[in-house]
C-alpha positions in Angstrom: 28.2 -11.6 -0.6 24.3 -12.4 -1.9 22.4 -9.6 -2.3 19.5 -11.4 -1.5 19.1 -12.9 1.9 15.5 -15.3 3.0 13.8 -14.3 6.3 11.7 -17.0 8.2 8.0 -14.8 8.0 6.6 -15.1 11.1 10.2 -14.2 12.8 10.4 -11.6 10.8 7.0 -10.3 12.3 7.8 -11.0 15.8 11.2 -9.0 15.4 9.4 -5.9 13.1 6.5 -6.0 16.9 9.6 -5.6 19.0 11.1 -2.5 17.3 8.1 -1.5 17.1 6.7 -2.3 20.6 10.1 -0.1 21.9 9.0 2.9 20.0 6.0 2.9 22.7 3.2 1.3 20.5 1.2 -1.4 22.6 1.9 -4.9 21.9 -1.4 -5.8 20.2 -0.7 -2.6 17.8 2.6 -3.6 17.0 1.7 -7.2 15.8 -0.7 -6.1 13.8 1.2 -3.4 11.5 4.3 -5.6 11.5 2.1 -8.4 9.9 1.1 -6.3 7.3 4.7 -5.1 6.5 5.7 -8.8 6.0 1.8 -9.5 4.0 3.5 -7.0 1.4 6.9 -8.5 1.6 5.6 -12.4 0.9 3.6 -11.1 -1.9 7.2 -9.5 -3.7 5.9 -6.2 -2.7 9.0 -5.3 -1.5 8.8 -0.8 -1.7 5.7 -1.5 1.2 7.1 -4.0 3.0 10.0 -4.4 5.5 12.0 -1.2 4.0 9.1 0.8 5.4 9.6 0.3 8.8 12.7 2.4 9.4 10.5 5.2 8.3 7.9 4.3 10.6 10.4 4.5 13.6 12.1 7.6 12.7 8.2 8.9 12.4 7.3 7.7 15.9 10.8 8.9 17.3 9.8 12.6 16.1 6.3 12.2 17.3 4.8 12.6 13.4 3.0 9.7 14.4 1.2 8.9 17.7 2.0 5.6 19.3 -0.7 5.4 21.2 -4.1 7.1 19.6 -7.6 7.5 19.8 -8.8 6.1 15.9 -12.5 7.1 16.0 -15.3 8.3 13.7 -16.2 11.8 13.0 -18.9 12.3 11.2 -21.3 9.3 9.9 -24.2 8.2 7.9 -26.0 5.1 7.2 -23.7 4.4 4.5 -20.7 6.8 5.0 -18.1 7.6 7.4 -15.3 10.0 8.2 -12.7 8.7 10.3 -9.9 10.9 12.8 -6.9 8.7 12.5 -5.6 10.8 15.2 -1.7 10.5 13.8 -2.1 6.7 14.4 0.6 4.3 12.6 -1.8 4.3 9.4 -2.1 0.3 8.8 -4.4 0.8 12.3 -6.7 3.8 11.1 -6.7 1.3 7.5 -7.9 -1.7 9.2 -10.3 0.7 11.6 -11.7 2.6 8.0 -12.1 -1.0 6.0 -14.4 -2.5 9.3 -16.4 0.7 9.4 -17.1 0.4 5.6 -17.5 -3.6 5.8 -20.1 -3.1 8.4 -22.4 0.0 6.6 -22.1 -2.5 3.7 -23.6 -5.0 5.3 -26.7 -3.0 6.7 -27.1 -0.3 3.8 -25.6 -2.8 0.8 -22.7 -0.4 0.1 -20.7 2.1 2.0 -18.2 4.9 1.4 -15.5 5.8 4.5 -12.4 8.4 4.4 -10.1 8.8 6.8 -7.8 11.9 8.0 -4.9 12.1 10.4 -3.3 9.2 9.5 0.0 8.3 8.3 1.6 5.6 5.8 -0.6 2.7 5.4 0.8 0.0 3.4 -0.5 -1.5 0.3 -3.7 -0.6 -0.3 -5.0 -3.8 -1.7 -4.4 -5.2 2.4 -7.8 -3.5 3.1 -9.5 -4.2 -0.3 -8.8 -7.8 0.3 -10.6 -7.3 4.0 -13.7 -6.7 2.0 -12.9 -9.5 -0.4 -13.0 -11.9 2.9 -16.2 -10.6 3.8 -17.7 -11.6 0.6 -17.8 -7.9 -0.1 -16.2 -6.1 -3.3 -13.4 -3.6 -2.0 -12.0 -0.6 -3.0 -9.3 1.2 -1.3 -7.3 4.5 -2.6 -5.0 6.7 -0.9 -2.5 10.1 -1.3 1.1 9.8 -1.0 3.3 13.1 -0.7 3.9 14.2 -4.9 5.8 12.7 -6.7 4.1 13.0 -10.1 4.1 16.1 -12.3 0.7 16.7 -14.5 1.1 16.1 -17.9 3.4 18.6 -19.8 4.7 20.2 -16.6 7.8 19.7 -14.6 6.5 20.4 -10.9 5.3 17.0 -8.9 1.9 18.0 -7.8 0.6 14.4 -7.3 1.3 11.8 -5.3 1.9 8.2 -6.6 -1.2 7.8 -5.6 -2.6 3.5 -5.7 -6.0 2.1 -6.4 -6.5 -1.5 -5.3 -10.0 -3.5 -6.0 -10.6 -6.5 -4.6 -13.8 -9.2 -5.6 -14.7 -12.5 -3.7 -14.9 -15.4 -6.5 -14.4 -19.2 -6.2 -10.9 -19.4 -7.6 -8.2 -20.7 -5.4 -6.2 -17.0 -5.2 -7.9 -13.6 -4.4 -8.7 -11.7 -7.3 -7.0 -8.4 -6.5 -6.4 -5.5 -9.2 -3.8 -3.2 -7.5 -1.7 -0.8 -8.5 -0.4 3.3 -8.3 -0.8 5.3 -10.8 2.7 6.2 -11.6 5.3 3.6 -13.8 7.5 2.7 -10.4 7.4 3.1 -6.8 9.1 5.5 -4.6 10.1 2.8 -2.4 11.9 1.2 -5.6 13.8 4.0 -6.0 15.2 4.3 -2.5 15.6 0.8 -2.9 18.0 0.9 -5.8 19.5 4.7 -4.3 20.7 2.6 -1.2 22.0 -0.3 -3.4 24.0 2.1 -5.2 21.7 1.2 -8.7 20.9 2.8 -12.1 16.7 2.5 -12.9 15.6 1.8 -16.3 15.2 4.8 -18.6 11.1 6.0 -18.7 10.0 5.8 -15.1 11.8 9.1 -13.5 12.4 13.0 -14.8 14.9 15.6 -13.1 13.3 19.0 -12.1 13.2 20.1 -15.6 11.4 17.5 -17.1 14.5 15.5 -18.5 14.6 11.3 -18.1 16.8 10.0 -15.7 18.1 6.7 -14.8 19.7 7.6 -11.2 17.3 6.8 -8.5 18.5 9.9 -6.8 17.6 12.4 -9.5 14.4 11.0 -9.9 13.4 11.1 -6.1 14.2 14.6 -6.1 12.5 14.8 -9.7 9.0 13.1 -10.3 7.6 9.8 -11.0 6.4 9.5 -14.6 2.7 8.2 -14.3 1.4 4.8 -16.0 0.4 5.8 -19.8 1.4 9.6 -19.4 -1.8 11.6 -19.0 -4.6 8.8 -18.1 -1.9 8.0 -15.1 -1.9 11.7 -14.5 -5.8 11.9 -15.1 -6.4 9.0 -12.4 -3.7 10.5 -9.3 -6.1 13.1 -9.6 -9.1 11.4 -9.4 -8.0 9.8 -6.2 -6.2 13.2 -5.1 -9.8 13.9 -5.1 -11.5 10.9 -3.1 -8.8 10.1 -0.7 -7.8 14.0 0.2 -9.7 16.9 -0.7 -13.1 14.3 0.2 -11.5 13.0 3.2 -10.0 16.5 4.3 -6.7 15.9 3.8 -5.0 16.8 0.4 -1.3 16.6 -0.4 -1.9 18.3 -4.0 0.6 20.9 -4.0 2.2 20.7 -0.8 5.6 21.3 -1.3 8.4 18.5 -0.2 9.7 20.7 2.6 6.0 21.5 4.2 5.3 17.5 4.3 6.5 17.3 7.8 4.3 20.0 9.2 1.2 19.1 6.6 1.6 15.4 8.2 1.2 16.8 12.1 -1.7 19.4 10.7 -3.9 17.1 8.2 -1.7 14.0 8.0 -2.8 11.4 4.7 -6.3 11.3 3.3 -7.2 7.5 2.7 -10.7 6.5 0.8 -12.5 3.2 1.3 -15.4 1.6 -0.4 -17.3 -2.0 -0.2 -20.1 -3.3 -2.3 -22.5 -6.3 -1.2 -22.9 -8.4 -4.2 -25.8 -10.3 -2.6 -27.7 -7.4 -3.0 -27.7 -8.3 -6.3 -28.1 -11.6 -6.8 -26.9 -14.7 -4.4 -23.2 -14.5 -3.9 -22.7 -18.2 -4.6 -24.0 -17.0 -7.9 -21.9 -14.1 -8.3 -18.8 -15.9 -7.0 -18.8 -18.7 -9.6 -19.4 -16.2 -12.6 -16.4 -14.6 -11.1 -14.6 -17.7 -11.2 -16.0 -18.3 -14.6 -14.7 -15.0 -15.9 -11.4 -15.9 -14.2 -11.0 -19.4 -16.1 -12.2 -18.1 -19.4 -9.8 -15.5 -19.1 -6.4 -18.6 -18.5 -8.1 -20.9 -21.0 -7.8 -18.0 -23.7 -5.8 -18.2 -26.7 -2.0 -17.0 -25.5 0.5 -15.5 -27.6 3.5 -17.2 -29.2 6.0 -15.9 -26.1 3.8 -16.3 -23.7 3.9 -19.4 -21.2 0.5 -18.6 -19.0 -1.7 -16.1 -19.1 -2.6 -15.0 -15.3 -5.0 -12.7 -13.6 -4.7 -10.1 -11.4 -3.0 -11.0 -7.9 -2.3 -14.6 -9.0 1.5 -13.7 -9.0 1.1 -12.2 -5.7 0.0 -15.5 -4.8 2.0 -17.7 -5.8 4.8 -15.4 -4.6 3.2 -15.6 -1.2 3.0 -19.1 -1.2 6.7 -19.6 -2.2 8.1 -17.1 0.3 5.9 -19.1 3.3 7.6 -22.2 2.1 11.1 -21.3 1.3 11.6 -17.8 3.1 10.7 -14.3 1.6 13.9 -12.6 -0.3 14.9 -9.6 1.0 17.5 -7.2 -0.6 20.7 -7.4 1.8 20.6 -3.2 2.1 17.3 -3.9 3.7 18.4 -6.9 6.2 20.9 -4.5 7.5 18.3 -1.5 8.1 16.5 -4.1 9.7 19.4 -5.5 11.9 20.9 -2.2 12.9 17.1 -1.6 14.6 16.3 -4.9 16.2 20.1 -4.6 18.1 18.2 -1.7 19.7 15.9 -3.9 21.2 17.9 -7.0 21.7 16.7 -9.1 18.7 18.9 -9.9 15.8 17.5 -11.4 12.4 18.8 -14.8 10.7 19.0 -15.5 7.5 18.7 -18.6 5.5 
């Protein structure tokens, strides 16, 4: 049988709405977060995508997350905000965070939002890229339950925490620089655990410290971060932003306290947005970008190298295949997906 099976995209939104609509979040909701589920999938983001939503159910069914919540703002400034994601599905506090700091940004030329309360929330470059289509620069960070041990030690103190940046330019793809701070995903690993996989050698470590290439090991082990202690350096920077700044650290809560640290202070997300027309007219600034972004693919390339590309010019392209031709979806997930749409009524074809 192929491991790889092509869902139609927008049926593959209205299908994640429904399972999500029967876990008792309102229609409007529901569309929205299962959109951004399939965003990630068309872009071959496949750990954030689709696989994610069996956790979101199992969350909603155990009332870790709040179907139907009250997102608001805390505490504010001119140019700062803390939001209460009151235990909402956490692609809704995201987008709710990102339009806060987009409109601060606008009146006081750059703004700086964190959110509490909230739960999972996707890829982070989703909200940088709401900047981006403002014509602001985005930033967008957020903790993740540890999965990375500091540099030298054994215990995962850190989440695989991401850091996406996101800049409006002329070119015909979003420039989007986005990526966590450890060498692989946890959502690759459960990915290759429920395929019944090996993972290459030099992105996991067992408990004491030792590589490992079963994806079970290393979920119970740690993630090794990107380039070793400047991975481990920048988790902790956005430990700091995205948690102990926007009251709600995961640094050192231990695996089995997740569940009540997620009811108590849920995940910490941090948001930022720049208005380049502050600083000179964005027409201006969005050519140079562009200009920066052809000089870079017009640049002498190595012998092996076909094309040099920029940051999120993959995604792209990826996106634009999978609307065409179907996004490819590992068959372990298509059958997560099935066995929850039955609930509902709905069933899921494949090409």
């Amino acid at each position: 049988m192929n491991d790889i099976q092509r869902v139609d995209a927008k049926e593959l939104v209205e299908v994640c709405s429904a399972i999500l609509a029967r876990e008792g979040v309102p229609v409007a909701d529901a569309d929205f977060v299962a959109s951004t589920l399939v965003e990630a999938d068309l872009k071959g983001i496949h750990s954030h995508g689709i696989l994610r939503l069996k956790r979101y159910v199992r969350e909603l069914r155990t009332r870790v997350t709040n179907p139907t919540p009250r997102i608001g703002v805390s505490e504010e400034g001119p140019a700062i905000a803390r939001v209460d994601g009151d235990g909402a599905l956490g692609p809704l506090v995201g987008r709710f965070a990102m339009q806060t700091c987009i409109e601060k940004a606008r009146q006081a030329g750059s703004a700086t939002v964190t959110a509490f309360r909230s739960r999972h929330f996707g890829t982070a470059g989703y909200y940088a890229l709401m900047a981006r289509d403002a014509d602001l620069i985005g930033i967008s960070m957020t903790v993740a339950s540890p999965r990375l041990a500091p540099t030298g030690g054994t215990q995962p103190l850190f989440g695989n925490n991401p850091l996406s940046l996101a800049v409006p330019g002329d070119q015909a793809f979003p420039l989007l620089i986005d990526f966590a701070s450890g060498k692989t995903g946890a959502g690759r690993l459960e990915l290759a655990a429920t395929k019944g996989e090996s993972i290459p050698s030099g992105l996991a470590r067992d408990l004491e410290g030792n590589d490992t290439t079963d994806p079970h090991v290393g979920l119970k082990g740690s993630i090794i971060p990107i380039a070793e202690h400047k991975g481990y350096g920048l988790t902790m920077f956005i430990e700091i932003l995205a948690g102990l700044l926007g009251g709600a650290p995961y640094f050192g809560i231990a695996r089995e306290e997740v569940e009540h640290h997620m009811h108590d202070r849920g995940i910490g997300h941090f948001f930022m947005a720049i208005d380049p027309s502050r600083f000179m007219p964005i027409d201006q600034f969005k050519a140079a970008v562009n200009h920066m972004v052809q000089g870079i693919k017009n640049s002498p390339q190595a012998s092996d190298t076909e094309e040099i590309l920029v940051p999120g010019e993959l995604e792209y392209r990826k996106r634009e295949a999978s609307l065409r031709d179907g996004i490819p979806l590992a068959q372990a997930t298509v059958d997560i997906l099935r066995s929850l749409a039955i609930e509902c009524g709905r069933e899921i074809r494949t090409r």
